[in-house]
C-alpha positions in Angstrom: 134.9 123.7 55.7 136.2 123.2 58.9 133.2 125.3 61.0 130.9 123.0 58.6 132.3 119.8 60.0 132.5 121.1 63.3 128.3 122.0 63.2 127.7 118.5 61.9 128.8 117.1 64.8 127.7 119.5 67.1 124.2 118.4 65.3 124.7 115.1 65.7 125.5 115.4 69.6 123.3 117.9 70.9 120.6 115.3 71.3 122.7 112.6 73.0 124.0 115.7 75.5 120.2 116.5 75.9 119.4 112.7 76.8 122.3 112.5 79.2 121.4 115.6 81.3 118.1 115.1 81.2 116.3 113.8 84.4 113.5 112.3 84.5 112.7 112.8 88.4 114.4 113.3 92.3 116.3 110.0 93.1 115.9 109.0 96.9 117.9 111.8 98.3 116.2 114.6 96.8 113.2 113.0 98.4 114.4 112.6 101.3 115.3 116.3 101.8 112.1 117.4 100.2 109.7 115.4 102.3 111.6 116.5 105.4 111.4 120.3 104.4 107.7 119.9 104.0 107.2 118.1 106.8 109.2 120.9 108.9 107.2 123.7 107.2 104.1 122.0 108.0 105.6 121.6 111.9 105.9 125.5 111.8 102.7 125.9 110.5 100.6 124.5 112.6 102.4 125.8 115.1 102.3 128.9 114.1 98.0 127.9 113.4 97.1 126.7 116.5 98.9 129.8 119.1 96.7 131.8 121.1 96.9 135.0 119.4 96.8 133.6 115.7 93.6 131.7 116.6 91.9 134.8 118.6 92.6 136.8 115.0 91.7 134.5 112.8 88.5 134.2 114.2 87.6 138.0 114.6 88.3 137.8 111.4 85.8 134.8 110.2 83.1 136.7 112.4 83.6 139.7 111.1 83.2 137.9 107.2 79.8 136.3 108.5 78.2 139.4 110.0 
């Protein structure tokens, strides 16, 4: 009797404890931090892109894909 009153209620609360944690989206912070890691990893790639030695082999390699 007991373990059936207890799983009515559990019943009757697992969709209020769902609404509460739920989250709908990132509040200002968690932009924050995200635009500021992509704009960092976009920093590193281009320059990471645009050095000497990563431009000489990417374009060997587009030559050698046109040849």
């Amino acid at each position: 009797m007991l373990t059936t009153f207890l799983r009515r209620i559990g019943d009757r609360l697992r969709p209020l404890g769902r609404r509460l944690r739920g989250d709908a989206g990132m509040n200002t912070a968690e932009y924050a931090v995200g635009t500021l890691a992509a704009v960092a990893f976009a920093a590193l790639l281009l320059k990471v892109l645009t050095s000497p030695s990563i431009q000489k082999a990417l374009t060997e390699i587009i030559e050698r894909a046109l040849k």
